[in-house]
C-alpha positions as CSV (number, residue, x, y, z in Angstrom):
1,X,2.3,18.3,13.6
2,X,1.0,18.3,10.1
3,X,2.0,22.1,9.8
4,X,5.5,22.4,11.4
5,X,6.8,20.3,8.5
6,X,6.2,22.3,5.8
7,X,7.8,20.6,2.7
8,X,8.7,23.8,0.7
9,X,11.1,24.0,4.0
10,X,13.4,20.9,3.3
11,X,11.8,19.4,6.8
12,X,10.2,15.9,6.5
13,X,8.8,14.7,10.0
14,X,11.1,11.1,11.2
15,X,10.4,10.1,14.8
16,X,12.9,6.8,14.5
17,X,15.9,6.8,13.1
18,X,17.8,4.1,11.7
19,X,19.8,3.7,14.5
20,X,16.5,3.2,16.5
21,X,16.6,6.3,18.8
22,X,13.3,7.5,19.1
23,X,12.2,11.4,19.3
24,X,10.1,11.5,22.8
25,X,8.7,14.5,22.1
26,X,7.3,13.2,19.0
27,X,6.6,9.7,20.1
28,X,3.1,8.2,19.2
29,X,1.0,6.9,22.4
30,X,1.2,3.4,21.0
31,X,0.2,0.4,24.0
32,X,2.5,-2.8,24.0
33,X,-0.3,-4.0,21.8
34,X,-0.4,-2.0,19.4
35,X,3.3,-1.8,18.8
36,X,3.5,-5.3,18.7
37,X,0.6,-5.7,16.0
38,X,2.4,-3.5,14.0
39,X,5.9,-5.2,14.1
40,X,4.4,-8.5,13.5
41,X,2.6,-7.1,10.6
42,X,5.5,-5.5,9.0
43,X,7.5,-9.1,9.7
44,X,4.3,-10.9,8.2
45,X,4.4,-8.9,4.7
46,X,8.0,-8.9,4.2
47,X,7.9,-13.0,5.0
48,X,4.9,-13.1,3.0
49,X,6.1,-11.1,0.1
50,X,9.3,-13.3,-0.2
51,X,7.4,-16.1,-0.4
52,X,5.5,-15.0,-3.4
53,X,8.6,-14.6,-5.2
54,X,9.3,-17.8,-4.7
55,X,6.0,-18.8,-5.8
56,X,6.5,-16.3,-9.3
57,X,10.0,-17.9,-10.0
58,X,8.8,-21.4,-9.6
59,X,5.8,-21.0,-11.2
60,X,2.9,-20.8,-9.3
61,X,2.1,-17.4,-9.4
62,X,2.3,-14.6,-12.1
63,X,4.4,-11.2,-11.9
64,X,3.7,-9.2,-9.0
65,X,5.1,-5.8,-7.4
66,X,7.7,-6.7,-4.0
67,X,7.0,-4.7,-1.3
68,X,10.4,-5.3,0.2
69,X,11.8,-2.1,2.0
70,X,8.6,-0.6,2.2
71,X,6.8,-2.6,5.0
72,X,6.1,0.4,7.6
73,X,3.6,1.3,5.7
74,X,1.2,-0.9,7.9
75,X,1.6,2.2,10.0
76,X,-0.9,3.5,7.7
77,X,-3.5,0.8,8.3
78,X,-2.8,0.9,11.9
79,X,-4.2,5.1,11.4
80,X,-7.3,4.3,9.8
81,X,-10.2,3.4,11.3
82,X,-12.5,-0.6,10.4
83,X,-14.9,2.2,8.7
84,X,-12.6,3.9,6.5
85,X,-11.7,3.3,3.3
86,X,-8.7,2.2,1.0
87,X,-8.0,2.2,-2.1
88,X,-4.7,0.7,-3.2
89,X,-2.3,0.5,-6.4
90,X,-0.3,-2.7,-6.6
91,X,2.2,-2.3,-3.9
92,X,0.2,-2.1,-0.7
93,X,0.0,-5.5,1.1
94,X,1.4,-4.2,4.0
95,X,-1.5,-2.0,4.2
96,X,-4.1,-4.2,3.4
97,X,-2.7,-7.0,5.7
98,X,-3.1,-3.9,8.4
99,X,-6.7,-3.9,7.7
100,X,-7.5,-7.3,8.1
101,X,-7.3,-8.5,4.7
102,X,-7.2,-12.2,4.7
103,X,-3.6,-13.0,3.0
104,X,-5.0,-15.9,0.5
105,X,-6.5,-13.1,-1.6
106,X,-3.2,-11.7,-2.5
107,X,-1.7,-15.0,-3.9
108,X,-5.0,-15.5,-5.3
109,X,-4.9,-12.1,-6.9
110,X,-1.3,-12.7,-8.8
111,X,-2.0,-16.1,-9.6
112,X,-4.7,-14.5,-12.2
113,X,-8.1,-15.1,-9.8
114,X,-10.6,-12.0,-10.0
115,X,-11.8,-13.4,-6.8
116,X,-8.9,-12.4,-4.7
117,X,-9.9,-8.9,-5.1
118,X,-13.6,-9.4,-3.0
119,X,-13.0,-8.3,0.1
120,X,-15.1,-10.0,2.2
121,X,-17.9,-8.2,4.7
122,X,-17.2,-5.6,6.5
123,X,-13.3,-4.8,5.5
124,X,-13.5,-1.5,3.4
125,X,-10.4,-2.4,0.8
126,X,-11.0,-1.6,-3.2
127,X,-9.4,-3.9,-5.4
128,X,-6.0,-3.6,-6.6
129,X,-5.7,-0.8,-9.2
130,X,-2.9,-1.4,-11.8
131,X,-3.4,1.0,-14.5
132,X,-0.9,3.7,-12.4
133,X,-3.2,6.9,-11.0
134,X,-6.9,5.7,-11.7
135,X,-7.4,4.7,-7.9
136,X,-6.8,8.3,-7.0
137,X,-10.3,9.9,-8.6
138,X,-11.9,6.6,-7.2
139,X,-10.5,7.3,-3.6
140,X,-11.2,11.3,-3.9
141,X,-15.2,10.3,-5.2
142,X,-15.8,8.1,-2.1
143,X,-14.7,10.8,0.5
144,X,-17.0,13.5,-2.0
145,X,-19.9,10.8,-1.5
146,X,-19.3,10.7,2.2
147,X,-19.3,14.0,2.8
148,X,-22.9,14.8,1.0
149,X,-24.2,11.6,2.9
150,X,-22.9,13.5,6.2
151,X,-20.9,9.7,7.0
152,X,-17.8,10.3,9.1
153,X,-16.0,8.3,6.6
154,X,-12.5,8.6,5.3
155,X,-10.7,7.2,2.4
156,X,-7.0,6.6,1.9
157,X,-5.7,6.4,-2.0
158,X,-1.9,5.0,-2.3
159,X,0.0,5.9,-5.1
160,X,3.6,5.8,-5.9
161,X,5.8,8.5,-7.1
162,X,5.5,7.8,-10.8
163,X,1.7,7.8,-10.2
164,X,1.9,12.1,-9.8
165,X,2.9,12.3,-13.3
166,X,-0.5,10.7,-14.1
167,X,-3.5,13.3,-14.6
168,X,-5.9,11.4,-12.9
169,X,-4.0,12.6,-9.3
170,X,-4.1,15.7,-10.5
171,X,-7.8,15.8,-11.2
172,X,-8.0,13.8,-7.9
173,X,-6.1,16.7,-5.8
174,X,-7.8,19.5,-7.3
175,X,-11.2,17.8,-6.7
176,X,-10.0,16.9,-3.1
177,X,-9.2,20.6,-2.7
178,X,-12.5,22.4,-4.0
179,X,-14.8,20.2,-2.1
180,X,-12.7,19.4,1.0
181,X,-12.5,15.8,0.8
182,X,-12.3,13.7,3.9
183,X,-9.0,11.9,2.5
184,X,-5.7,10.9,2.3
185,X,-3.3,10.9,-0.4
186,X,-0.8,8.1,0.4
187,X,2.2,8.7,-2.3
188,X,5.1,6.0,-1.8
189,X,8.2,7.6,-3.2
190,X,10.7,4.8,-3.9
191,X,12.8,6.7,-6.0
192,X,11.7,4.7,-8.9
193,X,8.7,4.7,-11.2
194,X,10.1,1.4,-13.1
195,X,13.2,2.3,-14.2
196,X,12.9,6.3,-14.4
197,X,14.7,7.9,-11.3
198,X,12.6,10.6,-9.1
199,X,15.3,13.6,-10.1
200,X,13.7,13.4,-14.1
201,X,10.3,12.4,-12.9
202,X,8.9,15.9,-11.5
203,X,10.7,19.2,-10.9
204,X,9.3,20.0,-7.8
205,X,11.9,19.7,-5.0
206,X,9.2,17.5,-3.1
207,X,6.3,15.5,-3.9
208,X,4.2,16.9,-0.9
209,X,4.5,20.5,-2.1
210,X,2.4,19.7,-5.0
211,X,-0.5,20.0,-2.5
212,X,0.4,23.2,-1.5
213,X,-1.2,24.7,-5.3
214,X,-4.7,22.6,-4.5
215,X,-5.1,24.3,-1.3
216,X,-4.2,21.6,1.3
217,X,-1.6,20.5,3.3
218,X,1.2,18.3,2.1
219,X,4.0,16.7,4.3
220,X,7.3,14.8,3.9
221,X,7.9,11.8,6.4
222,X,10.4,9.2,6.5
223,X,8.5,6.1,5.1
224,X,10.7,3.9,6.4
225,X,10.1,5.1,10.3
226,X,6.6,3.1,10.9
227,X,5.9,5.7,13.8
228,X,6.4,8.6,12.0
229,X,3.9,7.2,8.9
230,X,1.4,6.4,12.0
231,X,1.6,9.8,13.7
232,X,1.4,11.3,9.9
233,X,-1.5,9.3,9.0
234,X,-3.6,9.2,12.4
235,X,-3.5,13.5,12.4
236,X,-4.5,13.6,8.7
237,X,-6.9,11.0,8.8
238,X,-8.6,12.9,12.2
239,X,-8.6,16.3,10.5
240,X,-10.3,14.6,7.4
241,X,-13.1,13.4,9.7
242,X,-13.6,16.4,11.3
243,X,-14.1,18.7,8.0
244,X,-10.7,19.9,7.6
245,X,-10.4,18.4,4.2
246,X,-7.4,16.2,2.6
247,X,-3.4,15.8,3.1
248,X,-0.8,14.7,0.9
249,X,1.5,12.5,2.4
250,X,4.7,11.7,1.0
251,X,6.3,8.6,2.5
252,X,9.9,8.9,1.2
253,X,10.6,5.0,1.2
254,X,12.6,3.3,-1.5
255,X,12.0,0.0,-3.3
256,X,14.8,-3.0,-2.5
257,X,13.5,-5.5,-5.2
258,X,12.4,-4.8,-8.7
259,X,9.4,-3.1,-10.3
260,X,8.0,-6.1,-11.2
261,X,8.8,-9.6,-10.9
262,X,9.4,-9.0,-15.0
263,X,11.8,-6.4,-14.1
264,X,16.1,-6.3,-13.8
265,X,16.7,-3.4,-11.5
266,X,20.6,-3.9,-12.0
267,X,20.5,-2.4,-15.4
268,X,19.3,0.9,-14.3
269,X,20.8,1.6,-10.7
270,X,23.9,0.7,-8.6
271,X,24.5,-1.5,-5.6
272,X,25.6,1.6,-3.6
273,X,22.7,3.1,-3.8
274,X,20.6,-0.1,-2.7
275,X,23.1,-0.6,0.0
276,X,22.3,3.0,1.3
277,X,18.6,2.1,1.9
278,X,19.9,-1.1,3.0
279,X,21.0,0.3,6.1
280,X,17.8,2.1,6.8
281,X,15.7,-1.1,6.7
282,X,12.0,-0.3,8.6
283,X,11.9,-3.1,10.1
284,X,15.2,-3.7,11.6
285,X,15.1,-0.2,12.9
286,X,11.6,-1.1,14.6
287,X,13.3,-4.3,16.0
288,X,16.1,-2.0,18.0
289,X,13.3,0.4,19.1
290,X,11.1,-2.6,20.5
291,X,14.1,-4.5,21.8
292,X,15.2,-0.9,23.4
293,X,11.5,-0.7,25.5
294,X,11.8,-4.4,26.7
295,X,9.3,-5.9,23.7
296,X,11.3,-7.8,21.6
297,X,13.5,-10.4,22.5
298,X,14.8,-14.0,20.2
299,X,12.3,-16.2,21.8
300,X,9.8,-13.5,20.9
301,X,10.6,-13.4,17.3
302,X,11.7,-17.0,16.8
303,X,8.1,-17.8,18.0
304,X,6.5,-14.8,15.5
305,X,8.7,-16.2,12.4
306,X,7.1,-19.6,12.7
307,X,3.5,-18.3,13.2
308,X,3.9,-16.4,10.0
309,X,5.0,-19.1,8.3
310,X,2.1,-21.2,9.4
311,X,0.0,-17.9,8.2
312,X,1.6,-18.1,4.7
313,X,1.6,-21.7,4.1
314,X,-1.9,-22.1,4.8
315,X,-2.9,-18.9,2.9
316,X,-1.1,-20.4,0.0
317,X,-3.0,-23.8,0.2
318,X,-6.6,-22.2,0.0
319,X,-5.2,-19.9,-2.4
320,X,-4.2,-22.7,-4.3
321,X,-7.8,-24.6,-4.3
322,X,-9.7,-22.1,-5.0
323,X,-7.1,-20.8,-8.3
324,X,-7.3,-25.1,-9.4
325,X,-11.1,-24.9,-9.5
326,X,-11.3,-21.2,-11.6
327,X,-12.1,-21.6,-15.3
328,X,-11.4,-19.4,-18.0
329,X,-15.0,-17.9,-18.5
330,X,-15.2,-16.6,-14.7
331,X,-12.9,-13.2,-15.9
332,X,-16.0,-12.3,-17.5
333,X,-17.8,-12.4,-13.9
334,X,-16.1,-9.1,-12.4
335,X,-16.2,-6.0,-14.4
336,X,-20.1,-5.4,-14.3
337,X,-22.5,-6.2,-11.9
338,X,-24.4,-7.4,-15.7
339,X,-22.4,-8.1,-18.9
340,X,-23.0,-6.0,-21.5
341,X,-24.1,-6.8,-24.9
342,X,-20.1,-6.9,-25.8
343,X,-18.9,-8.8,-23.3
344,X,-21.8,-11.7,-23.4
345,X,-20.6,-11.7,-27.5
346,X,-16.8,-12.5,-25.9
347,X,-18.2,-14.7,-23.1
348,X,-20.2,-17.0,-26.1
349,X,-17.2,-16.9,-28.1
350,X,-15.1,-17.6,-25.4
351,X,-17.6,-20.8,-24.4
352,X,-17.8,-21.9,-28.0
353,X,-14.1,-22.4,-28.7
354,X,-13.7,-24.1,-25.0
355,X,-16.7,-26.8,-26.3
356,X,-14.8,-27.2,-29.3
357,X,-11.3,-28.1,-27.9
358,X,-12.6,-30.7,-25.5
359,X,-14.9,-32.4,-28.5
């Protein structure tokens, strides 16, 4: 599939389209299942994600990316396999919620807790990588590791569109190239990179063709089509494990809300254009396409919207607990696995002025 969309072309691959008519002949084999899983995951993060906002403006959580309009990229997840790995930037719950992460850890995250980036046993999720492009090189190192350990192991590293102007991805590519990673480059173009539009933020006609002058395969796909992102992601993720090396994927989505929760996305772009994307929602169009094979009905998602909500609510209250009983000193905890002579100077400092304040 990979190879009849070449992006140099003007071709990106959609399966569903907004409408919710689905291309048979492209059609993933997905069970009732599995299609299910992955509609009540993309309804989970957008439920979830609106609830942190709420959280952020009333205080009890710090500025965090939305993922709203971007939640088929649980598709991805759905691709990978428990032993895989992924390495995210800051706008990726979808994904991680995909791959079992338990949802506490993201509130815990944004409301300043190094512990919400543990993973626990077992579920093969990096932490959140803020500084834009670094998680690239990390991802890229992990599939070089695997393939001298002879592992059938693959890893995923999301980016978004801004994060190709970084020259860590481009390091990360070329490296992906000359060795023949087993990975997946997982760019989310949402037009944006904080308030600089994708027309002035690369040249290249398409994001995916960049791959093209590392040696490996890029491809376009609508990222607002979850079954297209899955059939995308489940071929590129099998040729990784058998040898064939990495993909580019470019997952042409667009971001609703802001940058940030610290960001106005009304000073820089119009309501037409938001209204245009609008109308292309993943998740509504996954809703038709479900409700079109018999799967979805009101009593169906009625019953889904309060079982989220139980989800959230309790995620928040452990969340919550575990942020109350964090102190100050713990952010010195996470960077090594032993502080360094610098850090245990801060950390003594750090201790020293706390002692003082409560005398």
């Amino acid at each position: 599939m990979i190879e009849h969309f070449n992006p140099l072309e003007g071709k990106f691959l959609q399966i569903l389209d907004k409408e919710g008519n689905v291309d048979k002949l492209l059609e993933p084999k997905l069970s009732v299942t599995e299609l299910k899983k992955m509609y009540e995951c993309m309804v989970l993060t957008r439920m979830a994600d609106t609830k942190a906002l709420a959280l952020q403006r009333s205080g009890r959580m710090g500025t965090f990316a939305q993922v709203l309009g971007q939640e088929a990229q649980v598709a991805v997840g759905f691709a990978m396999q428990k032993q895989d790995w992924f390495f995210p930037s800051f706008r990726e719950l979808g994904i991680l919620l995909a791959r079992d992460a338990p949802l506490e850890l993201f509130y815990l995250t944004f409301m300043g807790c190094e512990e919400g980036n543990r993973s626990p046993k077992g579920i093969n999720n990096f932490p959140l990588s803020v500084p834009v492009g670094s998680q690239t090189l990390h991802g890229v190192g992990v599939a070089m590791a695997a393939n001298i350990k002879g592992h059938k192991v693959v890893a995923v590293a999301a980016l978004g569109d801004g994060g190709t102007s970084e020259g860590d991805f481009h390091e990360a590519m070329n490296f992906a190239g000359v060795f023949k990673a087993p990975c997946i480059l997982f760019c989310q173009n949402n037009q944006w990179a904080i308030s600089t539009p994708r027309h002035i933020q690369t040249a290249s006609k398409t994001i995916a063709q960049k791959a093209i002058a590392y040696g490996f395969p890029g491809i376009q796909v609508d990222g607002n089509d979850a079954l297209a992102l899955y059939a995308a992601t489940k071929e590129a993720v099998e040729n990784a494990r058998k040898g064939k090396g990495p993909t580019l994927i470019e997952s042409l989505t667009y971001r609703i809300g802001p940058h940030t929760t610290a960001d106005d996305p009304t000073l820089y772009r119009s309501d037409k254009e938001v209204k245009y994307w609008q109308e292309r929602d993943p998740i509504k169009r996954f809703k038709i396409y479900l409700q079109k094979k018999g799967i979805w009905n009101k009593k169906y998602e009625e019953d889904l919207v309060k079982r989220c909500a139980k989800q959230i609510e309790a995620a928040i209250a452990k969340a919550e607990k575990v942020a109350a009983a964090t102190k100050p000193e713990d952010m010195f905890k996470y960077m090594y696995a032993e502080m360094t002579s610098e850090l245990k100077e801060q950390f003594e400092y750090l201790q020293k002025n706390l002692e003082a304040k409560e005398e």
